[in-house]
Backbone as a printed PyTorch tensor [residue, N CA C, xyz], in Angstrom:
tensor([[[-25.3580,  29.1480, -14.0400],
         [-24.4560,  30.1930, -14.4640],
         [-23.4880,  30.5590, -13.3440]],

        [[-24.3720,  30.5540, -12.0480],
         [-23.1560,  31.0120, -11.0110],
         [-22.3350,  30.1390, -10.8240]],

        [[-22.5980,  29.2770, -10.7250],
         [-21.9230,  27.4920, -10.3460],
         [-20.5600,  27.3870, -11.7180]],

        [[-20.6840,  27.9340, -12.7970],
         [-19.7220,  27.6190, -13.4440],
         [-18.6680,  29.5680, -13.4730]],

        [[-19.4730,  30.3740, -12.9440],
         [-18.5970,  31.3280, -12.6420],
         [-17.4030,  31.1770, -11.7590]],

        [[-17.9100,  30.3540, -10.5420],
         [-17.2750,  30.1540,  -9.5790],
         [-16.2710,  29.1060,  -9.8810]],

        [[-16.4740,  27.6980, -10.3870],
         [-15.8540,  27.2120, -10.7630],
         [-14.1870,  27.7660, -12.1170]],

        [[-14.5360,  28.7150, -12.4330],
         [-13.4450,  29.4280, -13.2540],
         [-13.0350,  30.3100, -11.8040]],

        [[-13.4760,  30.6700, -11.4700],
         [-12.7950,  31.7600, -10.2250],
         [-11.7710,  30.3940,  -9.8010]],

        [[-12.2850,  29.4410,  -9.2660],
         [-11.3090,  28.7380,  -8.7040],
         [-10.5700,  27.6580,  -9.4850]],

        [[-10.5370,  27.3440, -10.7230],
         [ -9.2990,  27.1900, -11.4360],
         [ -8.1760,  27.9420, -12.0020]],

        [[ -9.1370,  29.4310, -11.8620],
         [ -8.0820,  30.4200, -12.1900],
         [ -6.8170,  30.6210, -10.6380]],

        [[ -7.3010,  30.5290,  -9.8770],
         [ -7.0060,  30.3460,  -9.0530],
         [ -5.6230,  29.3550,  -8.9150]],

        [[ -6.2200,  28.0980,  -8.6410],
         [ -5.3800,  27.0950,  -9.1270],
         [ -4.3450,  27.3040,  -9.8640]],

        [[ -4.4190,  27.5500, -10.8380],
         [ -3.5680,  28.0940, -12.3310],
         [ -2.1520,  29.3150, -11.6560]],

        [[ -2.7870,  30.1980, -11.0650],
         [ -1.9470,  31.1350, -10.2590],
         [ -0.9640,  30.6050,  -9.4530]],

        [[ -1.7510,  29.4810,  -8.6110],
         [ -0.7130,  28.9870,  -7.4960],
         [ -0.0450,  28.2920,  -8.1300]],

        [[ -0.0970,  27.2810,  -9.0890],
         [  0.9770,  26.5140,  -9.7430],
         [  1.9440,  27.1880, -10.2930]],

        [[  1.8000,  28.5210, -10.4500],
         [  2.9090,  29.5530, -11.4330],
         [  3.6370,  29.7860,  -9.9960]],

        [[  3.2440,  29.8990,  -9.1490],
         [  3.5970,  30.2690,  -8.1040],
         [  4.5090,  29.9930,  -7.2880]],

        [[  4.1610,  28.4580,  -7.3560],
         [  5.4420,  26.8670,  -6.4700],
         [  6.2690,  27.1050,  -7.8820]],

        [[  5.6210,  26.9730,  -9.3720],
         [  6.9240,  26.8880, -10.5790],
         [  7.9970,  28.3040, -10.1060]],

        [[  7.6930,  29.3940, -10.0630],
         [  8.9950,  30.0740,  -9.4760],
         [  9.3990,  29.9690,  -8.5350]],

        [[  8.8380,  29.3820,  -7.6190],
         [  9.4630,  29.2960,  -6.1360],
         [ 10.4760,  28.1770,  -6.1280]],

        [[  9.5910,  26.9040,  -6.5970],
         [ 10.8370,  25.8180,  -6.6100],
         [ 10.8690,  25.3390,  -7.4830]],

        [[ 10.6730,  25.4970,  -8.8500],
         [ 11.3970,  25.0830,  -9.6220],
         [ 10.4210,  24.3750, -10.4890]],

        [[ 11.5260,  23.9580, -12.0040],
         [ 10.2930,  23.1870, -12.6310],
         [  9.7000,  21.5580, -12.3810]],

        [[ 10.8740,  21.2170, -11.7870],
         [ 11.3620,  19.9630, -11.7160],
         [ 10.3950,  19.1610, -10.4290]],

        [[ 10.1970,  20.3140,  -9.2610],
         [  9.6560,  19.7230,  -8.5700],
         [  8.0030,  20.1370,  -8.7970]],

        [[  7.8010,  21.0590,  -9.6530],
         [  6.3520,  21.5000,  -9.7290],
         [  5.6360,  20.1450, -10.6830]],

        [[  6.9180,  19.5810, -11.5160],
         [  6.3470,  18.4300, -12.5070],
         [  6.0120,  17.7800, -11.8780]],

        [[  6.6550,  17.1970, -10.8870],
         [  6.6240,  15.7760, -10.2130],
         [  5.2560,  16.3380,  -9.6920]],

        [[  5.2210,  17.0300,  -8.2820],
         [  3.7820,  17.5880,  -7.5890],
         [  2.4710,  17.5810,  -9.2790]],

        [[  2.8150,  18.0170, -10.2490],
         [  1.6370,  17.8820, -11.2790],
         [  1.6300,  16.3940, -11.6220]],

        [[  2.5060,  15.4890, -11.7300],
         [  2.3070,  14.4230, -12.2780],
         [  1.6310,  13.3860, -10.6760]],

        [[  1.5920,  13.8080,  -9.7300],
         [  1.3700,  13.2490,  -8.4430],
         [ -0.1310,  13.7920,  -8.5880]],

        [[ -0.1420,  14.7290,  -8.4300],
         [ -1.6360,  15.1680,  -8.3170],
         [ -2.5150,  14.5680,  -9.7390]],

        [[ -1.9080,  14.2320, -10.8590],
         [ -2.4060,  13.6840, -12.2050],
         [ -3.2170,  12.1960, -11.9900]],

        [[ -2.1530,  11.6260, -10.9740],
         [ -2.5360,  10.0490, -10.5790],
         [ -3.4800,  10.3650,  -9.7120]],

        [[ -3.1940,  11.1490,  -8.8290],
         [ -4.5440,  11.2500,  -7.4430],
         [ -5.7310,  11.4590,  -8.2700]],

        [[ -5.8200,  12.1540,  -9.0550],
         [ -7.0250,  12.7310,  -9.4900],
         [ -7.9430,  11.3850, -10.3800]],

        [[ -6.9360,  10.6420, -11.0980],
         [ -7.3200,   9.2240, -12.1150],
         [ -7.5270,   8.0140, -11.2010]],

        [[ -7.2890,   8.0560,  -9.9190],
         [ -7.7060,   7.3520,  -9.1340],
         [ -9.0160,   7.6440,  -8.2770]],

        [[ -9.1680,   8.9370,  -8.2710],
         [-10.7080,   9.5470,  -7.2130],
         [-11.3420,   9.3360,  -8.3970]],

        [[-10.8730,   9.1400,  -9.8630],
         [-12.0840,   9.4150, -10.6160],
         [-12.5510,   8.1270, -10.5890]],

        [[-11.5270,   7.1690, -10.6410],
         [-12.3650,   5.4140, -10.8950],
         [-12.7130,   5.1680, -10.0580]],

        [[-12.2940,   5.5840,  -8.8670],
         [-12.9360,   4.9440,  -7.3660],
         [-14.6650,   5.5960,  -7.5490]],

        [[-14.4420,   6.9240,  -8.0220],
         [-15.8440,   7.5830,  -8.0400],
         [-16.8770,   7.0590,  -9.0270]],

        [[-16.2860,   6.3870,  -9.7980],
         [-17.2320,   5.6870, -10.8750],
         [-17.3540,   4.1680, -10.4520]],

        [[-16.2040,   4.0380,  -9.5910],
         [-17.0170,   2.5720,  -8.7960],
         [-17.6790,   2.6790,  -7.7020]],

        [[-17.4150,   3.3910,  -6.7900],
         [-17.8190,   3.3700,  -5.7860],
         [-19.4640,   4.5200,  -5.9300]],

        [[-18.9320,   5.6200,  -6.8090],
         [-20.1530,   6.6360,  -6.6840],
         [-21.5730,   5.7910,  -7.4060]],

        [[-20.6550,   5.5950,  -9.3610],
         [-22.0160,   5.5180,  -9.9060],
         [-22.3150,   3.8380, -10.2120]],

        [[-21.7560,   2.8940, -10.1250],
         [-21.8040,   1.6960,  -9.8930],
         [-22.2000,   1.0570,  -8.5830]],

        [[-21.8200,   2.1730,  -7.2940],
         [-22.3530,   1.6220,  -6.0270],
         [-21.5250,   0.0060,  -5.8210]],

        [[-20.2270,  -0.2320,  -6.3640],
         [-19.4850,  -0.9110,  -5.9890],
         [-18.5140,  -0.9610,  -4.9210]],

        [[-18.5100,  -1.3900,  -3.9840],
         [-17.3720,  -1.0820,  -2.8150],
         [-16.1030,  -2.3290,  -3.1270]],

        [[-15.1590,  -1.5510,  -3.1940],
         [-13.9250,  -2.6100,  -3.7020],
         [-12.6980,  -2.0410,  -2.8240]],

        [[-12.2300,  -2.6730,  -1.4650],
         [-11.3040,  -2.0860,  -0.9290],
         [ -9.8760,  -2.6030,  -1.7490]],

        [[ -9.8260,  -3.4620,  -2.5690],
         [ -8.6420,  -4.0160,  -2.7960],
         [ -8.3880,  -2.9560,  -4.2220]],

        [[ -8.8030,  -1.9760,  -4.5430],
         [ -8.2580,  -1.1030,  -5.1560],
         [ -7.1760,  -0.4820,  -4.7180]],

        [[ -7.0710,   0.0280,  -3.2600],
         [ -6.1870,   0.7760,  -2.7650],
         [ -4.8780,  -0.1740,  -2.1450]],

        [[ -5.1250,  -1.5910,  -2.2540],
         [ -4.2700,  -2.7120,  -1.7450],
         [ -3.0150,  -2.4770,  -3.3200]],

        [[ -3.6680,  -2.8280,  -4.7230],
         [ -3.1200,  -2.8740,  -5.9940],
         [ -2.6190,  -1.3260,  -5.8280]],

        [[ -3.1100,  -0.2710,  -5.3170],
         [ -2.1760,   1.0820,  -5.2630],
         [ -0.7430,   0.9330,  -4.6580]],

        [[ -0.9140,   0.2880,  -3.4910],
         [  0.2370,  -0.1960,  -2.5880],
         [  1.0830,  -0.5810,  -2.8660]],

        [[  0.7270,  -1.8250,  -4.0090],
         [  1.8640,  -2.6270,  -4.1850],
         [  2.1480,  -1.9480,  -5.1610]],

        [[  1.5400,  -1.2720,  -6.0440],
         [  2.0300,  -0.4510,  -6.9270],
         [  2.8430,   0.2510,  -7.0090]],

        [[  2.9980,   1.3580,  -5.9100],
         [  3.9340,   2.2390,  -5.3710],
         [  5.1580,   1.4230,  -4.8550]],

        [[  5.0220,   0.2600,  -3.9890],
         [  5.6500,   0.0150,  -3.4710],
         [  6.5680,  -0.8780,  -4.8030]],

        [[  6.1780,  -1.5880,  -6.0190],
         [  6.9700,  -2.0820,  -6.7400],
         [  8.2380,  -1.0370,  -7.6330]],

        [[  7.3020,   0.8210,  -7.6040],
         [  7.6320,   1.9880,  -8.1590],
         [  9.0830,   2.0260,  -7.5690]],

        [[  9.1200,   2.0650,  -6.1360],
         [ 10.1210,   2.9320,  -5.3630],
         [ 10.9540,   1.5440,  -5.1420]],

        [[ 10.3820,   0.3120,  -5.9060],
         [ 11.8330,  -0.6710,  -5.4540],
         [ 12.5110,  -0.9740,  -6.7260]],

        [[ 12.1610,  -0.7080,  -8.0340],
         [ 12.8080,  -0.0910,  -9.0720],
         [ 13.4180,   1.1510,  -9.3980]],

        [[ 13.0090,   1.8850,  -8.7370],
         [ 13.2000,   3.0960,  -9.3360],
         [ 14.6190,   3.3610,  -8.4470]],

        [[ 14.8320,   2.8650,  -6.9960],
         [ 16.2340,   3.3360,  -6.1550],
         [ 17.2290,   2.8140,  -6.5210]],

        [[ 18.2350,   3.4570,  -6.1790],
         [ 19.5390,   2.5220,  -6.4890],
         [ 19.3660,   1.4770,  -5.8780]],

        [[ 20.3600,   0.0540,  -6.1960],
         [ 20.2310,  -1.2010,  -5.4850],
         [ 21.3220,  -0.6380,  -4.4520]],

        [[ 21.0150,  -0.9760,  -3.3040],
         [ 21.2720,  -0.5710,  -1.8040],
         [ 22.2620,  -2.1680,  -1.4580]],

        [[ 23.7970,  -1.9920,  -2.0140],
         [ 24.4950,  -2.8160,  -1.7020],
         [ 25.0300,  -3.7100,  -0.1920]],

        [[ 24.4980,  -2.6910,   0.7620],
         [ 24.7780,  -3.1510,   2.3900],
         [ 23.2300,  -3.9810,   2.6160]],

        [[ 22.1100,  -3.9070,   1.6980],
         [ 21.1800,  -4.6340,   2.2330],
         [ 21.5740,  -6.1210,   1.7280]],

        [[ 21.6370,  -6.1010,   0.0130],
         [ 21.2920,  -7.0570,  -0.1710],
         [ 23.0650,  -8.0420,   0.1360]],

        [[ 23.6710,  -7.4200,   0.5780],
         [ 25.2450,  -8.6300,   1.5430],
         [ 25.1530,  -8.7450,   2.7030]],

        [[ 23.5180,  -8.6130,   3.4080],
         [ 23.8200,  -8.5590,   4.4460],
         [ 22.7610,  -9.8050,   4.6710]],

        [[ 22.2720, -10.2520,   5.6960],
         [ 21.3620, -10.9140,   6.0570],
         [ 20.1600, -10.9020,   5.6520]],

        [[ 20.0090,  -9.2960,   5.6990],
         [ 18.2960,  -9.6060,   5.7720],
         [ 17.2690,  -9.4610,   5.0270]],

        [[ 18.1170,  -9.6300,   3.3590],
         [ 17.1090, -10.5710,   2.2460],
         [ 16.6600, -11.7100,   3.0000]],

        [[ 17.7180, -12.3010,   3.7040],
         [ 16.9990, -13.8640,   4.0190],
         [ 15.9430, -13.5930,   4.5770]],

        [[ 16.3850, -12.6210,   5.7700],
         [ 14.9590, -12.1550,   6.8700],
         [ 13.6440, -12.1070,   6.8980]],

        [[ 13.8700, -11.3080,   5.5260],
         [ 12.4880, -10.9720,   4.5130],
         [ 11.7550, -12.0440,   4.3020]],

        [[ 12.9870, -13.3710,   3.2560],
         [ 12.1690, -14.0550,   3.0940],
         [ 11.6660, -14.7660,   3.7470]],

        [[ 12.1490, -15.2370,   4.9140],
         [ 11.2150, -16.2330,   6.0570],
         [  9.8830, -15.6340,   6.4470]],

        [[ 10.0160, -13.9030,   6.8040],
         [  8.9770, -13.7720,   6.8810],
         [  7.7230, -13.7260,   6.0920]],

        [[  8.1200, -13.3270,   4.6630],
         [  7.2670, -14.0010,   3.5650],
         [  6.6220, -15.4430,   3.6510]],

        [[  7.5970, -16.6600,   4.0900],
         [  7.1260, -17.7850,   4.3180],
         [  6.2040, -18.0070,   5.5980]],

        [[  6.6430, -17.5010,   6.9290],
         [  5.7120, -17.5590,   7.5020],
         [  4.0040, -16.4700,   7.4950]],

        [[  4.0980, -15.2540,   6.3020],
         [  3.0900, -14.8890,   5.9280],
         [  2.2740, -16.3380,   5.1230]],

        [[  3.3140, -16.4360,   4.7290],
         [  2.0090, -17.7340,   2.9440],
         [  1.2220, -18.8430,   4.1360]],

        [[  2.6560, -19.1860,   5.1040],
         [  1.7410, -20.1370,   5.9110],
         [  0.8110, -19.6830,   6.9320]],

        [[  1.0940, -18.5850,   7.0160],
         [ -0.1370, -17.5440,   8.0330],
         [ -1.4930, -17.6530,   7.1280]],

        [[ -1.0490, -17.4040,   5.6830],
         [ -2.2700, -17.3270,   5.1150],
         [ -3.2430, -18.6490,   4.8890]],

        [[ -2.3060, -20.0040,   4.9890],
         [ -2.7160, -21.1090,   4.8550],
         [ -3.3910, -21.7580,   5.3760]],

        [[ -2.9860, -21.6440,   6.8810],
         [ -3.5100, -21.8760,   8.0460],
         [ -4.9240, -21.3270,   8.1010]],

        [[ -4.7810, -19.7610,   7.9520],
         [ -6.5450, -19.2280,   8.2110],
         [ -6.9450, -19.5260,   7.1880]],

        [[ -6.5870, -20.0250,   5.8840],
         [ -8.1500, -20.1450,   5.0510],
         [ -8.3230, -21.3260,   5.2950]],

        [[ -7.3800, -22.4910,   5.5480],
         [ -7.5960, -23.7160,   6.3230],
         [ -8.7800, -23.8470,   7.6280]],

        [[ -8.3960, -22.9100,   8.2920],
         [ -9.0410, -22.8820,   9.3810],
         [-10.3620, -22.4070,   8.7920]],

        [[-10.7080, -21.3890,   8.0120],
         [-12.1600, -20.9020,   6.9730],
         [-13.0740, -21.9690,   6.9360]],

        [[-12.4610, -23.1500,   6.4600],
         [-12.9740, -24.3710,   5.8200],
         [-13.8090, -25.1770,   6.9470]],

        [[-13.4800, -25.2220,   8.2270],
         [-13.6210, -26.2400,   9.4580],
         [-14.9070, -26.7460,   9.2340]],

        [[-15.5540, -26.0490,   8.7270],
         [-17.2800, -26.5830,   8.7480],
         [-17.5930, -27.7390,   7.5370]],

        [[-16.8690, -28.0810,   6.3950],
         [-16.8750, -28.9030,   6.2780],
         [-16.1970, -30.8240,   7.1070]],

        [[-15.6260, -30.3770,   8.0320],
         [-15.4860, -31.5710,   9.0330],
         [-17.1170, -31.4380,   9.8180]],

        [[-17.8950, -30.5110,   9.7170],
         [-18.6570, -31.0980,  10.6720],
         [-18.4870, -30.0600,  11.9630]],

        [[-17.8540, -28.6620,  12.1120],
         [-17.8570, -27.8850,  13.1240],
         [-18.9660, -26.8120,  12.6020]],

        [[-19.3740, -26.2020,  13.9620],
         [-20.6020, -25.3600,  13.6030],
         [-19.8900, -23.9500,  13.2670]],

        [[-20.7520, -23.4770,  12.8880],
         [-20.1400, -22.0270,  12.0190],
         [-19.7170, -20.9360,  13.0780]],

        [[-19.9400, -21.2590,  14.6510],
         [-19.1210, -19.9560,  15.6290],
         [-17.8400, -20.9690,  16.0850]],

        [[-18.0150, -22.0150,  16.2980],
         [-16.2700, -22.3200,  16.0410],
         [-15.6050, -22.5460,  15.4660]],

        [[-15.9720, -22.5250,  14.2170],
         [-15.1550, -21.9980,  12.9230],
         [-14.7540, -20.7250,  12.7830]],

        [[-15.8540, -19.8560,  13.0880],
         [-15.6730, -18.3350,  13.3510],
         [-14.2750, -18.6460,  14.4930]],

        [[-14.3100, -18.8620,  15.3550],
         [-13.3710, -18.6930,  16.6930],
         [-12.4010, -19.3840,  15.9500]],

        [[-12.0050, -20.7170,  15.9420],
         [-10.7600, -21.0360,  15.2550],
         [-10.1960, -20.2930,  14.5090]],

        [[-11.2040, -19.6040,  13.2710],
         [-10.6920, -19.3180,  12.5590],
         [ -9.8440, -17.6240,  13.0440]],

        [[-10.7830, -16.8950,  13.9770],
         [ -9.9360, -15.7630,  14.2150],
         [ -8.7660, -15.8080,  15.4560]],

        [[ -8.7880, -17.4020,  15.8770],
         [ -7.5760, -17.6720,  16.7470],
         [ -6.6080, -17.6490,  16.1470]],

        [[ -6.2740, -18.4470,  14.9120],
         [ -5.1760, -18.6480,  13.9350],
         [ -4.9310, -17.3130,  13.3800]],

        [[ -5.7890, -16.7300,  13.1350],
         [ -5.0460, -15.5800,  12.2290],
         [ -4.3980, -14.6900,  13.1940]],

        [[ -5.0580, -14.4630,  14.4980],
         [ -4.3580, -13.6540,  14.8610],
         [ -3.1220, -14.5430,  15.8050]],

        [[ -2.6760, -15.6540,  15.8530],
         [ -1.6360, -16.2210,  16.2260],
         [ -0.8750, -16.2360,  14.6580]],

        [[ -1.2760, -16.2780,  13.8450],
         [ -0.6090, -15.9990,  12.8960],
         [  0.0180, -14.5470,  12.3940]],

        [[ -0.8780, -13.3970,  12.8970],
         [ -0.0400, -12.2820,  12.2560],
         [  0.8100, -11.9290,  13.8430]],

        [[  0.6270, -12.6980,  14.5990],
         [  1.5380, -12.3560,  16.1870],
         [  3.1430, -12.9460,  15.6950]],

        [[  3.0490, -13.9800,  14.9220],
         [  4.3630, -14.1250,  14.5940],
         [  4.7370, -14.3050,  13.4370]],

        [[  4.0590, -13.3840,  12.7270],
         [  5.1490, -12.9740,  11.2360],
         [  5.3600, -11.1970,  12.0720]],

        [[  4.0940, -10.9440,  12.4980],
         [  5.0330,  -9.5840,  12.9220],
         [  6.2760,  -9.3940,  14.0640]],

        [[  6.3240, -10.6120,  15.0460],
         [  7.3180, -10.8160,  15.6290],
         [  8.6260, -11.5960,  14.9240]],

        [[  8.2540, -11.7860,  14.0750],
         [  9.3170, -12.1460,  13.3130],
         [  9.7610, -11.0750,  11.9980]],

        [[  9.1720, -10.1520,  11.3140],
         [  9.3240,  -9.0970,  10.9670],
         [  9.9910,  -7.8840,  11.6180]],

        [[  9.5620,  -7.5570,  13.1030],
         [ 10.7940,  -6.6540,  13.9300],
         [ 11.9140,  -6.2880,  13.4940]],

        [[ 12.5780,  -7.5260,  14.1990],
         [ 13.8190,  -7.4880,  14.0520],
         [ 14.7420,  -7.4090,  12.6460]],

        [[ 14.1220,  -7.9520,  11.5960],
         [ 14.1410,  -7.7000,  10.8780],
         [ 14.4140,  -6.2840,   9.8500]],

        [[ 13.3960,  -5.5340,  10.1300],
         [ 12.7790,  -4.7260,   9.9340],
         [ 14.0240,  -3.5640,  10.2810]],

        [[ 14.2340,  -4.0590,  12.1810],
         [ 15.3640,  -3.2410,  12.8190],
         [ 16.8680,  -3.5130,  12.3520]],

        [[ 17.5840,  -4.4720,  11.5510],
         [ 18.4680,  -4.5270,  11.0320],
         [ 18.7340,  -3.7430,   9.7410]],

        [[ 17.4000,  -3.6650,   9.2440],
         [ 17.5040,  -3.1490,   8.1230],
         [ 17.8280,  -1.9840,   8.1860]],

        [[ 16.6350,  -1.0490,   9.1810],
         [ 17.1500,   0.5280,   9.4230],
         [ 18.8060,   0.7400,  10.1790]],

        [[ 19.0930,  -0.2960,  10.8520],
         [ 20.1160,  -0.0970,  11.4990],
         [ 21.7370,  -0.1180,  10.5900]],

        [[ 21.0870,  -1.1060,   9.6120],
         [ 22.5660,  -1.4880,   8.8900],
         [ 22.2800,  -0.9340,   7.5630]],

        [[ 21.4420,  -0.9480,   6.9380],
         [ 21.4400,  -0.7250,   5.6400],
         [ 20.3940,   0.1660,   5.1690]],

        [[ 19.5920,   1.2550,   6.4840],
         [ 19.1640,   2.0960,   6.3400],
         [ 17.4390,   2.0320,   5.2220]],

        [[ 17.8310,   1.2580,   3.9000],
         [ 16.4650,   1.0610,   3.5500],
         [ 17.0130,  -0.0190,   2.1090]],

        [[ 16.0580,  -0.7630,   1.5960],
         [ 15.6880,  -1.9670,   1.0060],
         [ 16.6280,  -1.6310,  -0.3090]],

        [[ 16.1010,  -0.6520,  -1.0210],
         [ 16.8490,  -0.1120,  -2.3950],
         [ 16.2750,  -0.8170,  -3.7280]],

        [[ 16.6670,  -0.9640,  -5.2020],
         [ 16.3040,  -1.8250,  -5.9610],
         [ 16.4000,  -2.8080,  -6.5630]]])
């Protein structure tokens, strides 16, 4: 009984402050903040039913959030005309290419034990390559990266 008293104390609560930001700033931004907090909440709930009552650990849930968002905000902006006349679509894409072959390389390198190598220098190869591999997609990403903020400020859609 107390446990659900309290629980109304603090949605009533809740309820107040949202009236609260709605006159302060508006409806427009109280929607968005409700429709933001709508997703947070549908995401703690599946994570909580995988992770709580399934006892499933799945980090690549929050990877598919990422790209999610990140596919959101590259539709949703205007197309950003100084990026894409400028160079560094190309930029991008090399570094995309040297990601796929970053990725190629280490699961290549994963494999070594079928030639016949024992499983700690496979281990070692294998975490030599990757990290010579993310040393130069991220050195090759930089600059990149720095043209973009410099000239065309951000990616667009």
């Amino acid at each position: 009984m107390m446990a659900a008293r309290r629980e109304l104390i603090l949605f009533s609560g809740l309820a107040v402050f949202i009236a609260l930001i709605l006159l302060k700033m508006g409806s427009a931004f109280t929607l968005r903040m409700m429709i933001e907090a709508t997703c947070y909440a549908i995401i703690a709930l599946g994570l909580n039913i995988q992770w709580g009552y399934a006892g499933l650990f799945n980090i690549g849930i929050m990877g598919f959030i990422a790209v999610g968002g990140f596919f959101t905000m590259l539709v949703s902006f205007p197309i950003n005309d100084k990026f894409w006349n400028s160079t560094a679509p190309g930029g991008l894409g090399m570094v995309g290419l040297y990601l796929l072959v970053g990725i190629a390389l280490t699961w290549g390198a994963s494999r070594l034990n079928r030639l016949g190598l024992s499983k700690k220098l496979r281990n070692a190869i294998t975490i030599i390559v990757f990290a010579i591999s993310y040393l130069v997609v991220m050195s090759a990403l930089a600059p990149v990266a720095d043209q973009i903020e410099s000239t065309a400020g951000f990616i667009g859609g």
